[in-house]
C-alpha positions in Angstrom: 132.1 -40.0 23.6 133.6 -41.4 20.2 132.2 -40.1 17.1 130.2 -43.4 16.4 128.5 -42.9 19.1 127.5 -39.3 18.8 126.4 -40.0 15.2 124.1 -42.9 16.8 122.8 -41.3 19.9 119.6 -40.2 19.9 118.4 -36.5 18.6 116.2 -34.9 21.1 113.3 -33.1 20.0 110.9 -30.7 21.2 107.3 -32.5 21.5 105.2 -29.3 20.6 107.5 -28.0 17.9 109.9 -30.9 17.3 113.0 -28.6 17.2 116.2 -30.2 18.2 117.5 -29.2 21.4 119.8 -30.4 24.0 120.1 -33.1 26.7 120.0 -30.8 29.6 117.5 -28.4 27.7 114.5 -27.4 29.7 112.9 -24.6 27.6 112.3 -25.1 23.6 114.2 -22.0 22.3 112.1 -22.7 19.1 108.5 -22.5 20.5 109.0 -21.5 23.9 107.6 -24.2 25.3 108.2 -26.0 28.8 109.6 -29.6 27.7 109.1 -31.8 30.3 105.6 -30.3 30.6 105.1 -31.1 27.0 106.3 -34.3 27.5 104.2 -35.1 30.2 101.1 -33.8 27.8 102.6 -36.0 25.1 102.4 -39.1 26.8 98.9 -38.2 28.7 97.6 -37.1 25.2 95.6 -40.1 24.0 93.8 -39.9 27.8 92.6 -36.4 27.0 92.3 -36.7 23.2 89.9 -39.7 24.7 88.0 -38.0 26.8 87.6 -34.4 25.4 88.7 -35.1 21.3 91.7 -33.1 21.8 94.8 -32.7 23.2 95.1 -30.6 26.6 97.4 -28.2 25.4 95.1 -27.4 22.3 91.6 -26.5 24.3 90.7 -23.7 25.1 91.6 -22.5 28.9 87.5 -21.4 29.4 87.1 -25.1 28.5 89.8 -26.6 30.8 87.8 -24.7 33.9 84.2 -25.5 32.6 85.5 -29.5 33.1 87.4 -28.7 36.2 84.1 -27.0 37.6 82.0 -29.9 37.1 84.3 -32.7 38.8 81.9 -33.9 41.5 82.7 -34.4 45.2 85.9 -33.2 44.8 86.5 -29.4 46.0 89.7 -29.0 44.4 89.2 -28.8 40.7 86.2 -26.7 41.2 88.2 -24.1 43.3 90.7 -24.1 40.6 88.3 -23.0 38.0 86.9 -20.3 39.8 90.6 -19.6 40.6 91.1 -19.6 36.0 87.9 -17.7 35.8 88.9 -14.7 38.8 92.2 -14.4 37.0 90.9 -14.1 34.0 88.4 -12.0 35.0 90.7 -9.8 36.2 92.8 -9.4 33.2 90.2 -8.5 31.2 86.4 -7.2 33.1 84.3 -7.7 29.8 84.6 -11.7 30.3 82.8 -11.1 33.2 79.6 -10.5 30.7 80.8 -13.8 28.7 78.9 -16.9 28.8 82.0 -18.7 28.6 83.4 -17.4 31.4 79.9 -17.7 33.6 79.6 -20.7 33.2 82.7 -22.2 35.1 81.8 -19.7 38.2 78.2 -20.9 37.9 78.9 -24.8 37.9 81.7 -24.6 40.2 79.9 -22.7 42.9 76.8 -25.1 42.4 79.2 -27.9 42.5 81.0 -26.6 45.9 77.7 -26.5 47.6 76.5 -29.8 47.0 79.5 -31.6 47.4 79.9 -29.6 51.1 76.5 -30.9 51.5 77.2 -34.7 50.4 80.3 -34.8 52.4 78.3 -33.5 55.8 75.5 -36.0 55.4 78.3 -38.9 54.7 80.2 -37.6 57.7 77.2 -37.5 60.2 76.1 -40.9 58.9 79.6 -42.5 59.5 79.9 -40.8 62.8 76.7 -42.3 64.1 77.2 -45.5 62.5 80.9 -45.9 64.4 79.2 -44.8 67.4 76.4 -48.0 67.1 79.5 -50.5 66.6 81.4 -48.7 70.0 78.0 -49.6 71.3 77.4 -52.7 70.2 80.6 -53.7 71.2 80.0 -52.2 74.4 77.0 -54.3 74.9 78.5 -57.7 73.4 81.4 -57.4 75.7 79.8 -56.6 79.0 75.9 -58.3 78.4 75.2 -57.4 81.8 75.8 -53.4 82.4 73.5 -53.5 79.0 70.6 -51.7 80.2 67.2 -52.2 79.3 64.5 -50.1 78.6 61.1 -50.8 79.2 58.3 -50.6 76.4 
């Protein structure tokens, strides 16, 4: 690569602490930070500065499993934040007491049940329902082996 160009090529920056690094750099030796991660949170940041008035990477991990525990019908995000709350539990057995820290478990298992109840009553429902259209079918293809029943 000439000069000319080196002088015009782009500088890379960190997007946390915009410290120059280098093309193949992976790890900010500045902040510490993962980079592509950080990029990915740059370029996702007006979504979640949107929705929740901050960036992701700037609330509070309590808060990130209070909003995964709430996600409805969906038993992954809740599992995750009771996942966030057991760890960090475990790190430290006085969060256990903390409201903060109670609440996540208490949404997420709230949120578990009902969704494993919403999901059995849509799966029993479209289980009969196919079963009426094999039926039906059944019945339209072959009028005559339709049986009748008597009132």
């Amino acid at each position: 690569m000439s000069s000319v160009a080196r002088r015009h090529a782009p500088t890379l920056r960190c997007p946390r602490c915009s410290f120059v690094i280098g093309r193949n750099t992976s790890v900010c030796e500045n902040c510490g930070s993962w980079v592509p991660l950080e990029a990915a949170s740059d370029s996702s940041s007006q979504f979640f500065r949107m929705i929740f008035g901050k960036r992701l990477n700037e609330m509070a991990i309590h808060d990130i499993a209070l909003y995964l525990s709430i996600i409805p019908l969906l038993l992954g995000p809740p599992v995750a934040a009771i996942i966030i709350a057991g760890v960090k539990i475990l790190q430290d057995r006085s969060r256990l007491h903390m409201p903060e820290w109670q609440r996540p478990l208490l949404f997420a298992a709230v949120n578990i049940i009902l969704s494993l109840i919403i999901w059995k009553f849509a799966a029993t429902n479209v289980l009969d329902t196919i079963k009426d259209v094999i039926y039906w079918l059944r019945d339209f293809a072959n009028p005559a082996s339709s049986r009748l029943t008597p009132i």
